[in-house]
C-alpha positions as CSV (number, residue, x, y, z in Angstrom):
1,X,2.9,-3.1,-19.1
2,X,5.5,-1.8,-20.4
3,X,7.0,-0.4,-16.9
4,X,7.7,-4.0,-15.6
5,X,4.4,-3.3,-13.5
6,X,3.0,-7.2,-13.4
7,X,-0.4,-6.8,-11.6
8,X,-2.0,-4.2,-9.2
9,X,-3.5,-5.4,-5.7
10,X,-7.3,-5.1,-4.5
11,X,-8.1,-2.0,-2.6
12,X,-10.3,0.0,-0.3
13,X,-10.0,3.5,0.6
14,X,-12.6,5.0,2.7
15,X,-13.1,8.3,4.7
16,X,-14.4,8.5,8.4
17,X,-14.9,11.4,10.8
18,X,-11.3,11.5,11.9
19,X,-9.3,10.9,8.6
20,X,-9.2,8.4,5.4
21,X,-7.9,4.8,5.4
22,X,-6.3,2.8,2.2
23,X,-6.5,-1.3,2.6
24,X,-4.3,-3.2,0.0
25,X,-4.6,-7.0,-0.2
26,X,-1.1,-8.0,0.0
27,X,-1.0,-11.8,0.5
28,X,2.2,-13.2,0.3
29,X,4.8,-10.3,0.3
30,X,6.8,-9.5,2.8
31,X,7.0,-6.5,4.8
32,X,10.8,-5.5,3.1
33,X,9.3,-6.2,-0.4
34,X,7.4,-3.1,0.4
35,X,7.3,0.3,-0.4
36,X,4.9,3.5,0.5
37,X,5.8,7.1,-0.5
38,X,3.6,10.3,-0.6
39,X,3.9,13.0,-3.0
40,X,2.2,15.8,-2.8
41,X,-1.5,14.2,-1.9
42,X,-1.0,10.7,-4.2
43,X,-0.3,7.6,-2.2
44,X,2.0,5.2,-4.0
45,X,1.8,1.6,-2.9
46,X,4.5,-0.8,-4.9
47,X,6.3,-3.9,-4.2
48,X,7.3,-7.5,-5.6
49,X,5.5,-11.0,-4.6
50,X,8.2,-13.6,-5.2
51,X,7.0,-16.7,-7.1
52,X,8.2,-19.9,-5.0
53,X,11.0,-22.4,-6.5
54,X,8.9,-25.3,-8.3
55,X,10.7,-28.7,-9.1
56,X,10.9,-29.6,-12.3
57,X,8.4,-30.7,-14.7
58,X,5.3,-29.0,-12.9
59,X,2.3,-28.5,-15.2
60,X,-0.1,-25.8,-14.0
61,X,-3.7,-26.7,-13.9
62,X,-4.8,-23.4,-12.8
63,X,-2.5,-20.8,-11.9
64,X,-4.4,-17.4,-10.6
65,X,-2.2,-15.8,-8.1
66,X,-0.3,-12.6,-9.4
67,X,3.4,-13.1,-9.6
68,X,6.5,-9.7,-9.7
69,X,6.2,-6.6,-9.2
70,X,3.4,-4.5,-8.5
71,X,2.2,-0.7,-7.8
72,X,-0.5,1.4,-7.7
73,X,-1.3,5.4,-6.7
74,X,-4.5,6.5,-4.9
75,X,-5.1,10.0,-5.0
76,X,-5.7,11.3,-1.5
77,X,-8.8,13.8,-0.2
78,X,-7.8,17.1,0.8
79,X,-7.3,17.8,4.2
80,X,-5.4,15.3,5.7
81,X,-2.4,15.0,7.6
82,X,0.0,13.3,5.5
83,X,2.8,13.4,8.0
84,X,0.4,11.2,10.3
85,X,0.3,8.2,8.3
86,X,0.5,4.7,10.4
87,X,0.9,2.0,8.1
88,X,0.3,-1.5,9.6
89,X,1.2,-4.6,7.5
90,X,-0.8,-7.7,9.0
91,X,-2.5,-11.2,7.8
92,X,-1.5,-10.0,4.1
93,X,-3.5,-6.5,4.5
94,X,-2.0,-3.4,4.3
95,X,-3.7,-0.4,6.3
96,X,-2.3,2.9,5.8
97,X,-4.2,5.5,8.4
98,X,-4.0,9.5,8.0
99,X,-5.7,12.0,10.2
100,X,-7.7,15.0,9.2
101,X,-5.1,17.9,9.7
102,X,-5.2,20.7,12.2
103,X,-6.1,24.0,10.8
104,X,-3.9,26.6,11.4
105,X,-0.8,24.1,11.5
106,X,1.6,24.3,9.3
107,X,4.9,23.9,10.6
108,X,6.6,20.3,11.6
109,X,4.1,17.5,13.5
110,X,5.7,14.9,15.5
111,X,5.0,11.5,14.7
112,X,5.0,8.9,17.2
113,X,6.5,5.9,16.8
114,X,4.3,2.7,17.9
């Protein structure tokens, strides 16, 4: 692509009775290679997996694994709290957890820090 986007991660997003979650397979990338922002109610997941060093002369008989820099945007349901989000980055799985938001509410939420 012509954005320097190399590959895009596997993902589930699913809804539940108290909120929606998004899982991206991240395998391999580390937590400060990372980024998650939120505008308006898209989710914007991008990043870089850095290829290992190789010594010299190594001849690829298979080579699968996605390599640079990567991002994708999930387009949230209405009705969540966006401010809630808790993003946990574990065994090469991001989960990224909102809340259904309180009606009425409208003004500044705190967030508590885990």
């Amino acid at each position: 692509a012509g954005n320097g986007v190399a590959w895009v991660p596997n993902m589930d997003v699913f809804t539940h009775e108290g909120g929606a979650v998004v899982k991206a397979e991240l395998a391999g990338i580390r937590r400060e290679d990372l980024t998650l922002t939120v505008d308006g109610n898209r989710l914007r997941i991008s990043g870089m997996r850095r290829d290992s060093p190789r010594t010299g002369g190594a001849r690829f008989l298979m080579m699968e694994i996605e390599y640079g820099a990567f991002e994708t945007a999930v387009e949230l349901p209405p009705g969540l709290d966006l401010t809630s989000a808790r993003a946990v980055y574990l065994n090469g799985i991001l989960r990224i957890e909102f809340s259904l938001s309180t009606p009425g509410t409208g003004g500044p939420q705190r967030i508590e820090v885990a």
